[in-house]
Backbone as a chain_set.jsonl record, in Angstrom:
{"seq": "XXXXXXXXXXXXXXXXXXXXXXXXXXXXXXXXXXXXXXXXXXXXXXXXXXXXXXXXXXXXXXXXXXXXXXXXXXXX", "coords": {"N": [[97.984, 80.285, 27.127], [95.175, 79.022, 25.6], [92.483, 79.447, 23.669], [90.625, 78.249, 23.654], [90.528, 77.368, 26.155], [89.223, 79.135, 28.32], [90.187, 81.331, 27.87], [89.15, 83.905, 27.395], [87.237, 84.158, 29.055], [88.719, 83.943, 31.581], [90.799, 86.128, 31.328], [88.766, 88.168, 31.397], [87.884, 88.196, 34.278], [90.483, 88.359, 35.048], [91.217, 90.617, 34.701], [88.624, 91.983, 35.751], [89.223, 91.708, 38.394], [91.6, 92.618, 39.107], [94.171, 91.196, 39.843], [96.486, 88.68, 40.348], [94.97, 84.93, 39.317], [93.793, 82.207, 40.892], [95.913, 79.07, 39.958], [93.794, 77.26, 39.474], [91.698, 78.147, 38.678], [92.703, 79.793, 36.605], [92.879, 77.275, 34.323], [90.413, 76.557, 34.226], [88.294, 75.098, 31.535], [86.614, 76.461, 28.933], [83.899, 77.098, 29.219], [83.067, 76.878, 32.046], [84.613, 78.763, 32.834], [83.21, 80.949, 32.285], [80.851, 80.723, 33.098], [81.483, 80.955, 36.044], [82.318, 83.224, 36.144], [80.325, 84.631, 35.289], [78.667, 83.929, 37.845], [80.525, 84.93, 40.269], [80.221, 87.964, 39.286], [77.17, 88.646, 39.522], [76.791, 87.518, 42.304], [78.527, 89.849, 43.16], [76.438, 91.954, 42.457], [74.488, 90.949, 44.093], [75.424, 91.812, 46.235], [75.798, 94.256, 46.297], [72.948, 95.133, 45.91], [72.282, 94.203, 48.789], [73.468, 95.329, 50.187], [73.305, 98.472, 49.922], [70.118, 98.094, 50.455], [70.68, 97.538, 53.307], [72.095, 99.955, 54.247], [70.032, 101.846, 53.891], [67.772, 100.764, 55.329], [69.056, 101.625, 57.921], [69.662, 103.907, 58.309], [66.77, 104.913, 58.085], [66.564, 104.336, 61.004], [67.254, 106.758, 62.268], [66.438, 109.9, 63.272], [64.482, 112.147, 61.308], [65.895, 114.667, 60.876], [68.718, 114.257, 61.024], [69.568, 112.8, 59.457], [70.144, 113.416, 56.79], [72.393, 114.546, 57.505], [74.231, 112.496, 58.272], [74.07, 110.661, 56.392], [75.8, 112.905, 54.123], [78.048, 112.641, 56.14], [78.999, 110.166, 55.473], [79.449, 110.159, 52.843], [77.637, 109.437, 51.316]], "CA": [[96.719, 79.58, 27.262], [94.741, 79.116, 24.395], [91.074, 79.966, 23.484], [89.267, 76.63, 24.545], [90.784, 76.676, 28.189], [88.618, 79.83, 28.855], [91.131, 82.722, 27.91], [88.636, 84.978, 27.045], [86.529, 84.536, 30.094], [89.605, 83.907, 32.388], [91.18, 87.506, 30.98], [87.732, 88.818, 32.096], [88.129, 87.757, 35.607], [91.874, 88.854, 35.868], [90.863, 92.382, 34.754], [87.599, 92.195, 36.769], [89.62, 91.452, 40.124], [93.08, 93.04, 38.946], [95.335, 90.563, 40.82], [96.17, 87.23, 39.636], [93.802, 83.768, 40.125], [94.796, 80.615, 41.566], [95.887, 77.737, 38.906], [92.698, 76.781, 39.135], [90.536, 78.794, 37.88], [93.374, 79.416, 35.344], [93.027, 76.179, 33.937], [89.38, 76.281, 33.803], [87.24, 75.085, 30.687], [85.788, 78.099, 28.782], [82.431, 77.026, 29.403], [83.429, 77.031, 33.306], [84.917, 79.933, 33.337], [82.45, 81.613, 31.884], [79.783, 80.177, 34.597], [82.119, 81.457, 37.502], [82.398, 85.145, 35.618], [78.555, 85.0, 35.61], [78.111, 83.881, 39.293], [80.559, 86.252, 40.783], [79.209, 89.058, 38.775], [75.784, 88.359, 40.413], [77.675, 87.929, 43.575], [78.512, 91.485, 43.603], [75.684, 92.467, 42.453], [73.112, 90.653, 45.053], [76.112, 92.402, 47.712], [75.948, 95.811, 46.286], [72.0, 95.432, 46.504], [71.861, 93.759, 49.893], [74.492, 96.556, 51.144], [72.205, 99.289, 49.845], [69.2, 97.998, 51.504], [70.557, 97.184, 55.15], [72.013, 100.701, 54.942], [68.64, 103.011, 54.111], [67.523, 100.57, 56.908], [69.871, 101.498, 59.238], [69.2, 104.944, 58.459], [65.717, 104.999, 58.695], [66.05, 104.3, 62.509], [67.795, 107.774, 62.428], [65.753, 111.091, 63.438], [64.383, 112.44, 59.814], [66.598, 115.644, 60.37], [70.033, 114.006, 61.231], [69.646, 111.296, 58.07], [70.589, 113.905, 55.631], [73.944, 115.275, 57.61], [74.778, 111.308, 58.625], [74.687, 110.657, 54.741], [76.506, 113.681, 53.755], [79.235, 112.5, 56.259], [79.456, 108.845, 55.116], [79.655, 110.108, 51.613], [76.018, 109.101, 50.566]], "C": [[95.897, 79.871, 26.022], [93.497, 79.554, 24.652], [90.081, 79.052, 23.94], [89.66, 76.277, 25.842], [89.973, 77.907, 28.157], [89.107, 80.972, 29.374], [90.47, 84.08, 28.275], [87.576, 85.408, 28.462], [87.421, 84.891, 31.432], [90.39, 85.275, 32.354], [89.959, 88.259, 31.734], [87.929, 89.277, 33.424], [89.596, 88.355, 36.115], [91.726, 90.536, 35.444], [89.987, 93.022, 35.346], [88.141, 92.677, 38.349], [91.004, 92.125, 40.094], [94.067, 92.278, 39.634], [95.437, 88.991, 40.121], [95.574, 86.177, 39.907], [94.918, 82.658, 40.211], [94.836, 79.964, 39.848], [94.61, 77.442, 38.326], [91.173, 76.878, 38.097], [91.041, 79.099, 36.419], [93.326, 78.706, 34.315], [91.404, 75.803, 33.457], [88.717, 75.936, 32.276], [86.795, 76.201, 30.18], [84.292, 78.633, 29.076], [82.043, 77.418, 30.887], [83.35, 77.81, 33.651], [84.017, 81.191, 33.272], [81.261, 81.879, 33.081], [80.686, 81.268, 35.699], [82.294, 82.934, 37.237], [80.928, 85.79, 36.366], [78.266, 85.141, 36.777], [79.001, 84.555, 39.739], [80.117, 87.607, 40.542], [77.707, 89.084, 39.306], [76.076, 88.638, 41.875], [77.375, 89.285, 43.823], [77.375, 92.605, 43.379], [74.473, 92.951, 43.511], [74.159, 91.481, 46.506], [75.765, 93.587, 47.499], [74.61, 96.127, 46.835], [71.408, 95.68, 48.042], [72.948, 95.37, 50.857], [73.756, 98.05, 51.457], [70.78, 99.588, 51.008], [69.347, 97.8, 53.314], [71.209, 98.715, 54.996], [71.143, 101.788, 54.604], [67.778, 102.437, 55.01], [67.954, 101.247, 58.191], [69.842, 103.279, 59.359], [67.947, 105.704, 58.571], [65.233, 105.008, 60.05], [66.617, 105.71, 62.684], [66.377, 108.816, 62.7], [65.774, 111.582, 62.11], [65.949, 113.681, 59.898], [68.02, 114.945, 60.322], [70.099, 113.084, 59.849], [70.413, 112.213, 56.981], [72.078, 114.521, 56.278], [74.665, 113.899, 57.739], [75.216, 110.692, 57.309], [75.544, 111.25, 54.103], [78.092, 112.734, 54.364], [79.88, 111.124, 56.027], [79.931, 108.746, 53.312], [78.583, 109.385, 50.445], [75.262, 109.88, 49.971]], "O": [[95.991, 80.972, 25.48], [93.262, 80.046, 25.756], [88.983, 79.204, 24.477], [89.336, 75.294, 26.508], [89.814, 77.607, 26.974], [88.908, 81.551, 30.442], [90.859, 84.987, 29.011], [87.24, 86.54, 28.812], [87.112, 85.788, 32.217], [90.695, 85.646, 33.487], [90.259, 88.961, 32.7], [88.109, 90.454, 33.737], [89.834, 88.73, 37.263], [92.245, 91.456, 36.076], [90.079, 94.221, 35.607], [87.737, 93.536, 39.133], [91.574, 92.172, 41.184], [94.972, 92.987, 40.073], [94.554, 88.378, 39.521], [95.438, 86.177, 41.13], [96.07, 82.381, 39.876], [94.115, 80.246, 38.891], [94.318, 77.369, 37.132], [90.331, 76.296, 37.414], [90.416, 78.897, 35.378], [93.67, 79.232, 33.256], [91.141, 74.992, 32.569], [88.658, 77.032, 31.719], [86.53, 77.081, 30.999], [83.735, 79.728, 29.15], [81.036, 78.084, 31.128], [82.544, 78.167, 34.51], [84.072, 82.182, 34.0], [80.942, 82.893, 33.702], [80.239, 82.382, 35.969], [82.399, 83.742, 38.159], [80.568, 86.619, 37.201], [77.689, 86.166, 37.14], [78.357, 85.595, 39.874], [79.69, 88.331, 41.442], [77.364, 90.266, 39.359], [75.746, 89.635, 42.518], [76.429, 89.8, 44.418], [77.326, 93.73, 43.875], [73.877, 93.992, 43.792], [73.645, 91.675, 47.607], [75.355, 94.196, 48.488], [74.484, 96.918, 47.77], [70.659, 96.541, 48.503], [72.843, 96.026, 51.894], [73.61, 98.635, 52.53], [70.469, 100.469, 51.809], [68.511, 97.88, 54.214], [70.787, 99.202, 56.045], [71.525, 102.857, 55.08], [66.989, 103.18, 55.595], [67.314, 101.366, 59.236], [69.996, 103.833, 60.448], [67.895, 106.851, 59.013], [64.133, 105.402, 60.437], [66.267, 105.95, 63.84], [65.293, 108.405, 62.285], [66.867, 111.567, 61.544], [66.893, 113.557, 59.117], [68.545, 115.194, 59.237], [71.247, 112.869, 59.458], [71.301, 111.674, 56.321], [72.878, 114.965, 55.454], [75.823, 113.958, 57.325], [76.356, 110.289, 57.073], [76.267, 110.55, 53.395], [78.966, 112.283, 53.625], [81.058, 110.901, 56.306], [80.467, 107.826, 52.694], [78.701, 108.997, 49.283], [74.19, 109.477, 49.521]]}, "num_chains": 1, "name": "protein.A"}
């Protein structure tokens, strides 16, 4: 695949996700691919945030003392 199908972004993406992509995305445009790098990268971002926040929610309903051994044992 050459440099104007969207090698460089499409390489991104297969080292991002380690596994191989459909055809499709394969085949993408570089301009494309580039876009779809960007918006999953965001993706995981707005997940990592949103993951964050629902769980110092979910530990806030906790009793102050137990929050710090419930973290410990989740690996927080």
């Amino acid at each position: 695949m050459d440099g104007a199908r969207g090698d460089g972004a499409v390489g991104e993406l297969r080292k991002r996700y380690g596994e191989p992509l459909p055809a499709s995305v394969e085949a993408l445009p570089a301009a494309d691919a580039r876009d779809l790098a960007a918006a999953m990268g965001e993706s995981r971002r707005r997940l990592r945030r949103e993951l964050t926040e629902s769980t110092d929610a979910s530990l806030a309903q906790l009793p102050r003392p137990l929050r710090a051994l419930i973290k410990r044992a989740l690996g927080l």
